[in-house]
Each structure stands twice: as C-alpha cells, then as structure tokens.
N, C-alpha and C positions, 0 to 999 in steps of 0.2 A: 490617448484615452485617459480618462478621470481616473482616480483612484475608485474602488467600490466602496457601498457605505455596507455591504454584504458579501459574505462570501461561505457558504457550502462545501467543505471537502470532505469528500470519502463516509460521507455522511448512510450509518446502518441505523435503522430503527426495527427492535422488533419490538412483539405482544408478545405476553405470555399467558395464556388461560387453561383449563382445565383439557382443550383437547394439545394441550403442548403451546412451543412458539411456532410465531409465524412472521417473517419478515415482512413490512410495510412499505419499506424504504431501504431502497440495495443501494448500497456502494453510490451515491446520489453527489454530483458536483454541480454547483450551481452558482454566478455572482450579478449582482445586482449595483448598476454604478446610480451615480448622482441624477435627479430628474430622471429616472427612465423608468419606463414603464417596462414590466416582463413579463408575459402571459402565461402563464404554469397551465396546459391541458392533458386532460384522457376521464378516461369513465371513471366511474366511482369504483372507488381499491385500489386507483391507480398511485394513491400516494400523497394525492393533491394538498388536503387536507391538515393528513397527519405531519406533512412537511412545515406547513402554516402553525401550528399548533405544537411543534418541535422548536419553532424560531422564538416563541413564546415562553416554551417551559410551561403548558396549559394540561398537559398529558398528565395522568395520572403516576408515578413514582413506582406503583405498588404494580403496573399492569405494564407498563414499557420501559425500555431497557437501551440504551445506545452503545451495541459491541465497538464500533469505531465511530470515529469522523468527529469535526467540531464547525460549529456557526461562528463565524467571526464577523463582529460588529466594529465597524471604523469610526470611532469619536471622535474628533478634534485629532486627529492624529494617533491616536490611541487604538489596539488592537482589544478585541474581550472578547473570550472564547464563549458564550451565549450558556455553552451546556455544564462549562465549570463554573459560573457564576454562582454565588452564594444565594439563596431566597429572596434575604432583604434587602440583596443589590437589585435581584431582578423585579422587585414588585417597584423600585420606583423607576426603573427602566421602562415597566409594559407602562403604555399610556405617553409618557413622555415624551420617548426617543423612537419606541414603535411600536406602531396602536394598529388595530387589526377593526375591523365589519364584518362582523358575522355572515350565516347565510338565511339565519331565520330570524329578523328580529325580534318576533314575537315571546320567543324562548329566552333568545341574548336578553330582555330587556325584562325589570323587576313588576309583575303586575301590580304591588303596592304602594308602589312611589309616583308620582308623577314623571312626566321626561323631563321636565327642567329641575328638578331634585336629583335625578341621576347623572345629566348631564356636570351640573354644577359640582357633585361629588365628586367626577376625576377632575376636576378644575381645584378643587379644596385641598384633595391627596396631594397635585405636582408641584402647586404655582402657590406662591405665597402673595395672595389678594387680599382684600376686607371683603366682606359679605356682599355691598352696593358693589364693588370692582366685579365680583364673582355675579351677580346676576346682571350685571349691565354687560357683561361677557357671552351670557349664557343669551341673552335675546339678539345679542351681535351675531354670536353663532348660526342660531336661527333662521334669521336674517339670509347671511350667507349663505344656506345651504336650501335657503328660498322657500321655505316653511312660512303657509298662508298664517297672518296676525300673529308675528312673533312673539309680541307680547303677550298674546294671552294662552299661548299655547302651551308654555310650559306649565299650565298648571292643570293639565290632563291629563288623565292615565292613558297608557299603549291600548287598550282596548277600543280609547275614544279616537284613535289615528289610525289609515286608512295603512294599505302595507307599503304603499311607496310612502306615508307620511312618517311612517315608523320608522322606515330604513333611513332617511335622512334625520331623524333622531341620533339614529344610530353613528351616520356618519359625522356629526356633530361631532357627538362625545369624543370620535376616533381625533377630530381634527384639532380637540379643545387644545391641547399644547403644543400646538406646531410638530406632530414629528418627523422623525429626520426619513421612517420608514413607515407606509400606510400597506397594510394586509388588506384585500379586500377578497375573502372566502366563497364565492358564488352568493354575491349580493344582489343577484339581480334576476334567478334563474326561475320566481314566482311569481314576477312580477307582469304586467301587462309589457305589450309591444312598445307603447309608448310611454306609460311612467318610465320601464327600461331603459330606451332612448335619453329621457332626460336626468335619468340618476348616472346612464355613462357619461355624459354631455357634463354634469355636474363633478363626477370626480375627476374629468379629464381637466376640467377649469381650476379646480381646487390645487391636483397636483403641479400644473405650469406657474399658477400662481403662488405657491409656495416651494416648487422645486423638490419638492417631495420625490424621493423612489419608492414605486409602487409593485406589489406582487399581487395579478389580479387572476386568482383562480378561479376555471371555469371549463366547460364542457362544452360551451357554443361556441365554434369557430367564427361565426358571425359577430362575435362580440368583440373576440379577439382581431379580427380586420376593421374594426371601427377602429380602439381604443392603444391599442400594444404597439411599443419598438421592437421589442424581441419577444420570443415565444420558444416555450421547452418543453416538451410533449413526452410525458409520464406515459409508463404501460408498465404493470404490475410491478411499483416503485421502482423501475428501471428507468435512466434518461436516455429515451430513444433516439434524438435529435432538439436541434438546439440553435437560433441563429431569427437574420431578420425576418420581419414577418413574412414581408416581400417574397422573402427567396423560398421559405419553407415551403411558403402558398401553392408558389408559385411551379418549385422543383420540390418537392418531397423526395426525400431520399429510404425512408421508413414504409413500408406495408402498412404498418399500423394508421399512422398520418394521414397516409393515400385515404386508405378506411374510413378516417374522420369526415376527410374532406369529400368526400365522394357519395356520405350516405344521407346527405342534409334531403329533405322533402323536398326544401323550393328549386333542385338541381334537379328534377326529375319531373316529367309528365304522368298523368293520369295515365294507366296504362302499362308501365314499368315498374318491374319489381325493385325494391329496394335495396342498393347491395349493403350487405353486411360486414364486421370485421372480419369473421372467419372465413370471408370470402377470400380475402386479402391475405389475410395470415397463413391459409392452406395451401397460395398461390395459385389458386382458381382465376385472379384478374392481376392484370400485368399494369394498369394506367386506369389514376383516379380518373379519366373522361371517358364515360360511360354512358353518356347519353346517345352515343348511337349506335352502344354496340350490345350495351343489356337486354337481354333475352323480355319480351312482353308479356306480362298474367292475361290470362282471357279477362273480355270486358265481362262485366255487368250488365246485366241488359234493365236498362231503366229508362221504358220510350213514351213518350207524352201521350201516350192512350193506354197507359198501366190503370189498374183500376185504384182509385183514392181509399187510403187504408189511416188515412185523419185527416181532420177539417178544424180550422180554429179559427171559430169567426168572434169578432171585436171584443177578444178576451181580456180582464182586466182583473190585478193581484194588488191592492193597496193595503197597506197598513198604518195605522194613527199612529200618528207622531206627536200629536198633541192632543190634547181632552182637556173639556170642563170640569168645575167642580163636580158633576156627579157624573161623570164619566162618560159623556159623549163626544164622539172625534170632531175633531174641532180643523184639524189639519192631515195629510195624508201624503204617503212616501209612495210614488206610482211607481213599484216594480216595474208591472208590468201594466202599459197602455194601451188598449185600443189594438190589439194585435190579432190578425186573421192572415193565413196560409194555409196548403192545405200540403198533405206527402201524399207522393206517389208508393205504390204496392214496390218492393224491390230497392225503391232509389235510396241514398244516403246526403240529406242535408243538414249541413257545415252552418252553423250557431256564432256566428263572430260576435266580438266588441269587448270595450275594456271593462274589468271590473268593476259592479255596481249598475250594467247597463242593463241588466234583468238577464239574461241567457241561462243561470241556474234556476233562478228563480221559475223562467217558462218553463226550464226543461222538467221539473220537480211537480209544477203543475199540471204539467199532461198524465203525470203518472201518480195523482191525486193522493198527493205527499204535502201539499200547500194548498189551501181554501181558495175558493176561486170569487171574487168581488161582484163580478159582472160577465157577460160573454156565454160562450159554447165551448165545449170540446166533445166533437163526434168522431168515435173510434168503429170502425166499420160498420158504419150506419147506424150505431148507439150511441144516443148522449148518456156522456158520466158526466158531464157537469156536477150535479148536484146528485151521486149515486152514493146508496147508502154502503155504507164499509161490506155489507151481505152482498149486494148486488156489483159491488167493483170484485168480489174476490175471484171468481171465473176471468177476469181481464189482468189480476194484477200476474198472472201466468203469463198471459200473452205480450206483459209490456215489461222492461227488466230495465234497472238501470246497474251502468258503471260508473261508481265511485270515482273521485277526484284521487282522494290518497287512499291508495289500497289497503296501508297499515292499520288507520283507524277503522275503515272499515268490516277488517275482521277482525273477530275474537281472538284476543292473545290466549286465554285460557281452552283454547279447543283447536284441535288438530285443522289443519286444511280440508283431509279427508271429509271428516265431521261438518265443517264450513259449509263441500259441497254438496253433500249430503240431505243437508239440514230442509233446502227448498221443496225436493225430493217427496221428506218425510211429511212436510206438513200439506201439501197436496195430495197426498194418497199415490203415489208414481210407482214407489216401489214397495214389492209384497213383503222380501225377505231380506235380512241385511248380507246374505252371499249377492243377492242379486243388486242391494244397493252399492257395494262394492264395486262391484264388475263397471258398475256405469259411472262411478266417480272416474274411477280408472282410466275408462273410454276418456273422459273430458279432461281429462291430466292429457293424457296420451295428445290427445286432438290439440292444445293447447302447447306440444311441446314440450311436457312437464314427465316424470318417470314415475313408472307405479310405488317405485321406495320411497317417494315424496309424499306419500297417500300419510303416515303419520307423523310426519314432522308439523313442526306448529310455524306460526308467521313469522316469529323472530329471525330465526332461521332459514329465510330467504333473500333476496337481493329485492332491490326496486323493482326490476322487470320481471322479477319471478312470481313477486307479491301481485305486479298487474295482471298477469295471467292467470292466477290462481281469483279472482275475481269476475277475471272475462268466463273462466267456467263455471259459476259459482253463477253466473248470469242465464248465460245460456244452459245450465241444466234443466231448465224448463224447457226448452225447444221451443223459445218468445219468438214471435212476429216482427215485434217491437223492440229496439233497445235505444236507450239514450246514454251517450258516453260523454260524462261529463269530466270534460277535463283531464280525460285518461292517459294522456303521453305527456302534458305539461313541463311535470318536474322527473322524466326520463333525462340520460344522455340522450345525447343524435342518437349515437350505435344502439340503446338500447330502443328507443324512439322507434327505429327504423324495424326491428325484430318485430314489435309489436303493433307498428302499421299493416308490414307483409304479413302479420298474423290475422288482423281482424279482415283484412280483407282475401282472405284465403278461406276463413270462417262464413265469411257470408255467404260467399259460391258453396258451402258445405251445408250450412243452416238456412242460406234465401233470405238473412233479417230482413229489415226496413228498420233503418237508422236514423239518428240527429244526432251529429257531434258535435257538442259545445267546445270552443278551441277560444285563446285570444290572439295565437297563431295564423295570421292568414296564411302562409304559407305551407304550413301542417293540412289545414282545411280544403286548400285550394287540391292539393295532392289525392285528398281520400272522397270526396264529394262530388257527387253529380250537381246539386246547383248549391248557391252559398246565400245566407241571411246576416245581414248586419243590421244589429243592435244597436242603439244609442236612447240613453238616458227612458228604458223600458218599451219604446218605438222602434217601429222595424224600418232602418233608412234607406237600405235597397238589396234586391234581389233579383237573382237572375242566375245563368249557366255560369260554371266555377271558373271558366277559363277566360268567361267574359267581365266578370266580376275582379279578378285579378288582375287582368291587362288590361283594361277598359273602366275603372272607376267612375259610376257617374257621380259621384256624391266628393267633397271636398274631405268629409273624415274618413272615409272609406282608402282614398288615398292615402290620407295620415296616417290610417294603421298600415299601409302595404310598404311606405315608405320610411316606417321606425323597424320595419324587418331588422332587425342587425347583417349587416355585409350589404345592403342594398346597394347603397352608393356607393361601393367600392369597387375598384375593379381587380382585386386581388384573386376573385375564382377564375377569371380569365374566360373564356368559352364555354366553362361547366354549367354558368347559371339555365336555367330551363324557363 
C-alpha cells in the first residue's frame, strides 16, 4: 500500500455557542492514499461537512475549538499537521495542494465578478503566469471540465449559468492548480439525474487523469456505488465503519449503514412502507433485505372511474426573450407547450424531467401563481384560466402548494406556530386564538412535530423538520389539491424516507389529490399512481408508474431511469425493487 497523501487521528471538533459546546466530530480516524477515491457518508450532523471544512482551516476560530487530534498532510515526503499550520502557510496551501467544491455553488461563487475573473484569481494567487498564460489557462480549464463556448463564457456572471454549469465553474477553479487533494462537499445533491451523472462521470475522469485523491461527501449511497474505492460512514461525528465499497455494500456491519442502504425509494414497491433509521437503531430490523419482509400501508384507492377533479387542455406559459424597439416580443421561451392531462379524484401524479423542462413552471400555473399564454385549466368543472384574484380566492383554499426549500419559504422573523396559523387567519377558519392554537397543534401533532415546537422559529429546526412544518402549513386548509414541488430533493435518503412515509400516511388521513414534481424517477415511481415526463415544456409520455419505470417508451425517459445513481451497479445485490 502507497503512503497517504492524508491522514485523520483522534480528530475532536467542537462548537461552542450560547446554549454551551457541542461535539461535531468524536475521536474521528480517517486516511486517504494516492488516486483514491473515499466516500465520507450519513445525514446531515453527521460530521460530513465540518470534517471537510476542518481539513481546510474554513471554520470559524472564534466558534470551533479542536480539544485533540491533528490532519496530517504528506508533501513530497514531508509531514504538516493541517491544524498547527500558521495562516499564511495555510492560505497558499488551500487551492494549491488542496481545493475543495462546494455544495452550493451559487453561494461558493461572487455574484459580482464573472466566472473567468474568479476562476483566473486562484490561478494569479498560486502559479506565477502572465496575464495571456492565465486566461489561456482559464479557457483550457473550461474546456476540460466541458463548459458549452469556453471562450466566451468566462465572461458571465453565475446567475447567467445554469446549476450544472456553475458547478463545473466551480470545479474548474478547484482543479486550476493541480492538486495533490480534491474535496468535493455534496456537489451534486441539487442537481438533476443526469447533469448528476455527468458531473460524477467528470470528476471521476478528472481525478484518474490527474491522480488526484479525492474525499467525496455525500448522503446518496447511489453515488457512492458509482464513483468510490472506499467509504466511511459518519453517525453523529462518530466513524461507524469504514472499508471497500464492495464489502460495506455488500455485508454492513453498522445498524446505522443497514438503515442507509435499506431506506432508498427505488428498493422498495409501491405499497411498502419505508423503513427508517430508528428502525434499525431500536433493533426493530435485523437485515437491510426488506423487500419481503416489510409490513404493507394500505393502498390508496385511485381506480380509473374516480371522478376528474382537473383537466388541462393545450395549456401554454411563454415568456419574451426578445422584443422590438417598442416592446413587442419578438421571440419566446416555451415553459410550457401545448400541454393537456387530466387528474384523477384521490390519485397522485409524479411530474418528472430535468431542470428547465417546465414541471414548476406547470405546477405553479395550475395554482395561478404564473399567467397563463394560451390553453384551459378546469378545476372541478370551473375554469380558472383567466379567473380574477376575487374569483380564485375560494379555490386558492382547496389547491396548496409545497415549496421546494422549506427555509426560504418561511418567515425567519415569525414562529412556526404563527406560519401555521397565518392560512387559518386569513380565511376566517378560526374564531379565537385558543381555538387557533389547538389546531396548529393538531397539524404539528399529525405531521410528527411536538406541541413545544408551536414557538420556536425556522432556524431552529433541521431539514426535515423545516419540511414538515410546511407540509402542515399546507394542509391547514384541508385542500383537495396539493402540488409538492420538489419536496424531498435536497433531504438525506433517511430523512427522504420519513417524509415519504409521512405524506403518504397524510393522504389516507386528508384524501388529497396530488402532483409531485420530482427529477427523481425513482422517488416518483415509489409515491405515484401514474408518472409524466417532461421534456423541453412537452409532455413525452405517460402512463402507470410501474409501467413507466420498467417499460420506458421514449429514449429520454430511459436516460433519466438510467442516470439513477446505483443503476448499473450491482453493489445493492437483491435489494433493488
């Protein structure tokens, strides 16, 4: 075996904030050799991050604290303890020797500057070039990381790049100086099925090709069977296990692990409830193969003579992209084309396709959020098409959507409670605020949330807390209608899995009529009675979810089933469903 170009010992990080410390990272051993890939997984808190961002020296001074352990980085023969480095050793280190990829690059990257002005910066900080050396590097880069007219692209801002085109910005800047270690933080975890696919595809070519050792954190186990040698599986900064991918996959030794691998959607039929980590941690289940022994939800009943509770005939959402001098459109971006379907009273249909293909855009238009170009929308035998704000308000009760990110969706300045409240208030629902109390409560309660949480505010909750506290904030109207746009996306699996078994526990309790937008086929295929796939604002086919999965008639329909991450792997062994 190679020497490591990393190595992790006895590594403690804590936080220290106003309610005390709190460990992040326990007692954590970890090494990283030459060319290897190592997959760092578990949910978020698990450590992932703050280990990434400790390897860095990126933490704050003033808020984290390291009671033990040290990073030792192997140079040329040379040992460097990471965490007694001086500053100005470590600032020409980061970028250099080892560059990290964010997970947002939107955030990572300066809205002011162009990407080839920021790229070219860590190029001007590391490497001593001329200016022509430094941008004839910078459209090289480009180039490589396969960024459409390299040439002329550095000279847009991140707003004008799409999020797979930003992350390969991103991944530029990471690669401008060769280094010896590539970070890459859940780069991929917002992205489509298949930009996904080819940004793994890209850094696995990047890394063989340059020899690079990689540490690629992430929560999808799917990702991790594509792309990883080895894999170490974080639970509450603890290393739970640790070894090839093969073997972990294959034999888990961890509860925790079992749990990961066990609560993916695409492992599971329509029909079966989702197991969870606590299932596993409580010792409730003995073997991550559960596909024939997990207990069944009652079905749904969604039978082809339900009565039609929407209709969308050849609906159409454009918007001018171009205008004359006196401002008439001249040119137009078709969200949405020529699109007609109709929902069943009861059923739940699944919204596929990649980012840009219109699926928010429809979903946002049925619930007359978005101006409508052309077409119909008839909701129980009334068109709102063209209904004036007075005449939608009785419907906007009955039709609710779920936000994509549940953060921005609510108010930072106003309690949860207040959140759910608020729907409540402005429809006349409740008389008195004991009595509006009581019913927040209830939808806390129903959602799995505890009446103490009634005034706590958003910050103050996790990702899947935040999602639930919206799925009731939805349903406190007692809607017919809900459209969940993108509601489990950027979850863990485990948390993913809690709040699949939630909404479809909801429905038998509430009766909705859903459309989940997903870029997920696999997600989709699990929670839907029949599935629609999107392409470029057109609907390319439809039909029953199980038939759509396993039976693609269309050539991109398989492209999305087949950029699944784990597809073509055979590392789940008999678990896949």
């Amino acid at each position: 075996m190679s020497l490591p170009v990393l190595a992790i010992r006895n590594l403690c990080v804590d936080f220290t904030s106003s309610a005390g410390k709190h460990r992040a990272v326990d007692h954590l051993n970890l090494h990283l050799q030459k060319g290897e890939m190592l997959a760092i997984v578990g949910e978020s808190g698990s450590g992932k991050s703050v280990t990434a961002l400790s390897i860095l020296r990126l933490l704050s001074d003033t808020q984290v604290s390291y009671p033990s352990g040290e990073i030792i980085f192997f140079d040329e023969n040379e040992e460097t303890d990471l965490l007694q480095l001086p500053e100005e050793a470590m600032q020409s280190l980061r970028g250099q020797k080892i560059a990290m990829v964010f997970q947002e690059p939107m955030t990572a990257l300066n809205p002011v500057y162009t990407c080839g002005d920021q790229v070219a910066e860590a190029i001007r900080r590391h490497l001593d070039l001329n200016e022509t050396a430094v941008q004839q590097k910078v459209v090289e880069l480009f180039r490589q990381v396969q960024l459409p007219d390299p040439e002329k692209i550095g000279s847009r801002y991140p707003h004008q790049l799409s999020g797979g085109q930003k992350q390969r910005v991103m991944i530029a800047m990471a690669m401008s100086c060769h280094p010896t270690v590539l970070i890459c933080d859940e780069p991929t975890t917002a992205l489509d099925v298949t930009v996904q696919q080819n940004m793994l595809k890209l850094i696995k070519e990047l890394q063989l090709q340059h020899q690079m050792a990689v540490i690629f954190i992430t929560h999808d186990l799917g990702v991790v069977a594509e792309i990883a040698d080895r894999v170490a599986v974080l639970y509450r900064g603890k290393l739970l296990e640790e070894g090839n991918v093969r073997e972990i996959f294959q034999h888990p030794s961890s509860p925790y692990t079992k749990a990961l691998l066990a609560c993916r959607p695409a492992l599971h039929p329509k029909g079966k409830r989702l197991p969870v980590v606590s299932d596993f941690m409580d010792g409730k289940m003995t073997t991550n193969r559960l596909a024939s022994s997990h207990d069944p939800i009652e079905q749904i009943k969604t039978t082809g003579t339900a009565n039609t509770i929407l209709e969308v005939k050849n609906l159409c959402v454009w918007y001018p992209v171009k205008r004359s001098f006196l401002g008439k459109p001249l040119a137009f971006m078709k969200a949405v084309d020529e699109v007609s379907f109709v929902v069943k009273e009861g059923e739940t249909l699944g919204l596929v396709g990649e980012s840009g293909c219109g699926k928010t855009t429809l979903g946002r238009t049925l619930l007359g959020l978005n101006p409508v170009t052309s077409g119909s929308i008839i909701y129980k035998g009334q068109d709102l098409t063209h209904a004036s704000p007075k005449q939608r308000m009785p419907f906007r009760r009955d039709m609710q959507l779920i936000f994509q990110d549940p953060y921005s969706s609510l108010n930072p300045r106003i309690t949860i409670g207040e959140a759910i409240a608020e729907p409540l208030r402005v429809h006349g629902l409740v008389k008195t605020r004991r009595e509006e109390k009581e019913r927040v409560i209830d939808l806390l309660e129903k959602v799995q949330l505890e009446p103490a949480h009634y005034a706590r505010y958003p910050h103050e909750f996790s990702g899947g807390q935040r999602q639930r506290i919206v799925i009731a904030r939805a349903l406190a109207l007692q809607p017919s209608f809900i459209v969940c746009d993108e509601s489990v996306s950027a979850l863990d699996v485990s948390v993913q899995a809690q709040v699949l078994n939630l909404l479809n526990d909801l429905k038998r309790v509430f009766s909705f009529t859903a459309i989940f937008i997903s870029h997920d086929l696999s997600v989709v295929k699990y929670i839907s009675d029949r599935i629609m796939v999107m392409r470029a604002g057109k609907i390319e086919e439809s039909g029953d979810a199980e038939s759509v999965y396993h039976q693609p008639q269309t050539a991109y329909t398989k492209q999305l089933i087949d950029a699944i991450p784990g597809m073509k792997t055979d590392l789940f062994g008999s678990q896949r469903g």
